[in-house]
N, C-alpha and C positions, 0 to 999 in steps of 0.2 A: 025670699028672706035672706038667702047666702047674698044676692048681689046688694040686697040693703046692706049687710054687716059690711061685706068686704068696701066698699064707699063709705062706710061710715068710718071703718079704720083707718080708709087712707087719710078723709079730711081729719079725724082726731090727727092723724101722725103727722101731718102737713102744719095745721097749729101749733102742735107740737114743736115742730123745729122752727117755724118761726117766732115763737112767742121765746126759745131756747137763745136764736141768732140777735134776737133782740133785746134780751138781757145779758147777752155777753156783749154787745155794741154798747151797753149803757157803763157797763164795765172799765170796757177800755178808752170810754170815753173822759172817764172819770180821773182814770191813771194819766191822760193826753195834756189833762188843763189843771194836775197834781206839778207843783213846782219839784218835789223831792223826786218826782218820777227820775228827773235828766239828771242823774247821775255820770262820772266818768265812763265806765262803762258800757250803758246804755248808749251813749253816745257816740261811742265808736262802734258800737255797732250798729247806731243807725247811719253812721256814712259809710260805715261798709256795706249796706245793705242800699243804698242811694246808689254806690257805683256799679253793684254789679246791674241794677235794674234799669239805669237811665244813661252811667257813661259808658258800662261796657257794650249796651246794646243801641248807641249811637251810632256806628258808621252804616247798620245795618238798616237802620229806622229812620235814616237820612237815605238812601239808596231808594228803598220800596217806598217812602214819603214823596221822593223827586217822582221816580217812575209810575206810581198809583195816582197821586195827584196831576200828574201833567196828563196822563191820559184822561181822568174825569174830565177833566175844566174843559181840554181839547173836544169830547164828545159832546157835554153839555152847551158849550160852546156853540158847535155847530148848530146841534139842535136847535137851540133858540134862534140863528140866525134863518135856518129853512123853514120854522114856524111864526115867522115874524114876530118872533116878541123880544125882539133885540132889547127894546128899554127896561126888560127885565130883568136883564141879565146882573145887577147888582144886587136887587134883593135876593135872587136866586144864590149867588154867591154866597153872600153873607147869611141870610138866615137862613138856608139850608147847609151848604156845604161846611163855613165856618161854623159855624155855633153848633150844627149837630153831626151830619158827618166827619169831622174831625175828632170830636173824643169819643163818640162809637169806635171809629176805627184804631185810636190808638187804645183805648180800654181790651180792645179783640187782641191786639198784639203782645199787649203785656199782660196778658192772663192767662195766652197762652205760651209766651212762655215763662212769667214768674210767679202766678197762680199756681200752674202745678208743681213748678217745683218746690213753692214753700210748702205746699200742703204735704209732700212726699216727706222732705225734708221732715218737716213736727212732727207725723207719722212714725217716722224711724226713729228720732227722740224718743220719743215714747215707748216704742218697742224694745229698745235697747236700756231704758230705764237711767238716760240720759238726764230725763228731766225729774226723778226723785231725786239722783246724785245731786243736782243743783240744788233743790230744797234742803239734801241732807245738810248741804253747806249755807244754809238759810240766805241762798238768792233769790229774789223774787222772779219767779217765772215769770208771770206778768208783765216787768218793766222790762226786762232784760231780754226777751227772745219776742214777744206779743206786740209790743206798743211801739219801739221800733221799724219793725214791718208793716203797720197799719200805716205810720206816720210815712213812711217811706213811701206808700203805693199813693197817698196822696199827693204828694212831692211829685213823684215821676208823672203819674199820669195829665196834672195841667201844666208841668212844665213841657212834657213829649206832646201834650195836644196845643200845647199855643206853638212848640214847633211847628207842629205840621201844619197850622193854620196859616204861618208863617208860608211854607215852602206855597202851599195851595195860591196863597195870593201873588206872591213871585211867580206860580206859573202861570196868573191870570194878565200878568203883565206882558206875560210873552203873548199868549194866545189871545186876548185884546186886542192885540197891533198887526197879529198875523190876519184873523179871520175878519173885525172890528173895524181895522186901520185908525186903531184908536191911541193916542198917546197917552204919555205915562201921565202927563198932570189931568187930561181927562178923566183917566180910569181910576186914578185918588180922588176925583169931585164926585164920580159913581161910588164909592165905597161909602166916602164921607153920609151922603147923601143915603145913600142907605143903610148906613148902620144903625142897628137901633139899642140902646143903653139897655134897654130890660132882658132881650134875647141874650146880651153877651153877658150878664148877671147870671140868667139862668143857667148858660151855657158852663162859665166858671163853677158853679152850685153845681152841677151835675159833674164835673168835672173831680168835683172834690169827692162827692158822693159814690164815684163811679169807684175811685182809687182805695176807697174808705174798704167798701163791700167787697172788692176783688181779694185786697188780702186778707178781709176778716173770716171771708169765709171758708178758705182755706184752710186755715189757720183753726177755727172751730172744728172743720171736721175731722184735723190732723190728729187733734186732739182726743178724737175720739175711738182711736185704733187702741186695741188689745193689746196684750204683750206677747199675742203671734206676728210671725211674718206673714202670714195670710190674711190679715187684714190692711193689708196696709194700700193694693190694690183697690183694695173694695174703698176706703173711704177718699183714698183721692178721686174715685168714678165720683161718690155720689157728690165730694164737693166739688166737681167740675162742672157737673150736671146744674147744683143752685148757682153756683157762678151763672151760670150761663143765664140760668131764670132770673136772678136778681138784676143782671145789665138788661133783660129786657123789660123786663119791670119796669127800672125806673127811666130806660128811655117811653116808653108807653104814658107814664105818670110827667115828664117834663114836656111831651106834647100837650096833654091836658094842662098844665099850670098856662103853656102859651098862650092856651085860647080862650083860657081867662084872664 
């Protein structure tokens, strides 16, 4: 009977927080497509919040984008040539690497590192009773610190994953001509030819989706800290921990939408 309760507490508590992440997303969704939201303010802090997460972590996300992708393509690459499935090699590109290993990998990088630090960051708001001060002076927490950063991690995340898409197929052109002895107007008739309008729909859709949840839920559970300093550890664990569950989610759920 104790392991019936203790499973029945966890799925209540698992409900729980979803049914909680999903009425704060309807929230901030509402404030997204609110014209009065974009205020002066709000605006500069959402391009403050745009540079530190996409221009200041550019040279670094261009470096591991060149070096990550030229190895994949280079291994994948081979592979398909020792298995002869050379003619394969553009939908492989395209509907695997492009559409879904590209905003996988850029979602991983900017969660880890602007995930945790907004969730620390609201955290410590909170704890220092930053963000009553702000209501004292009837700011809307909401518009002003929440809907900025949601909008932002959408921003970054499908402009950094159509970079990297970008760099991925620039290394394909290299390694095309190395392994292939393929030319450059060839390997553009293999792309053409293989791309497909609904994958890179979904891909973008996931793309948005991916940027949506990474800083909502941060942001939710920063929220949810005490006015100790010992909590503030504990709720960026636990919202790292659903970050992590929600990217695999919904890359799990945009396999399934594929294959229908």
């Amino acid at each position: 009977m104790s392991l019936l309760e203790n499973i029945g507490s966890a799925v209540i508590k698992l409900i729980k927080s979803f049914t909680d992440i999903i009425n704060f997303a309807w929230k901030i969704l509402i404030r997204i497509f609110n014209r009065n939201t974009y205020t002066s303010a709000m605006r500069t802090v959402l391009i403050d919040q745009i540079y530190f997460t996409s221009v200041q972590i550019l040279p670094i996300f261009l470096i591991t984008s060149i070096a990550f992708g030229s190895l994949l393509i280079g291994v994948l690459f081979l592979q398909l040539k020792q298995l002869g499935l050379t003619q394969y090699f553009g939908h492989v590109l395209m509907g695997l690497i492009v559409t879904e290993f590209s905003p996988f990998v850029t979602v991983l990088l900017i969660t880890l590192r602007s995930g945790s630090a907004i969730n620390t960051e609201i955290a410590v708001m909170k704890v220092n009773k930053e963000m009553s001060a702000l209501e004292a002076f009837r700011i809307d927490v909401i518009n002003y610190l929440m809907v900025p950063r949601v909008i932002n991690g959408v921003i970054s995340i499908v402009l950094l994953s159509t970079l990297f898409s970008v760099v991925l197929l620039g290394s394909g052109i290299l390694f095309s001509g190395l392994i292939f002895g393929m030319s450059i107007d060839a390997y553009s008739n293999v792309l053409l030819n293989s791309a497909n309008f609904s994958d890179i729909v979904i891909a973008l859709l996931k793309s948005v989706v991916f940027g949506f949840f990474i800083i909502l839920i941060p942001v939710r559970f920063g929220l949810q800290a005490s006015h100790e300093l010992t909590s503030i550890p504990i709720v960026v664990s636990r919202g790292m921990v659903n970050v992590f569950a929600a990217i695999l989610t919904i890359e799990v759920l945009s396999l399934i939408i594929k294959l229908f």
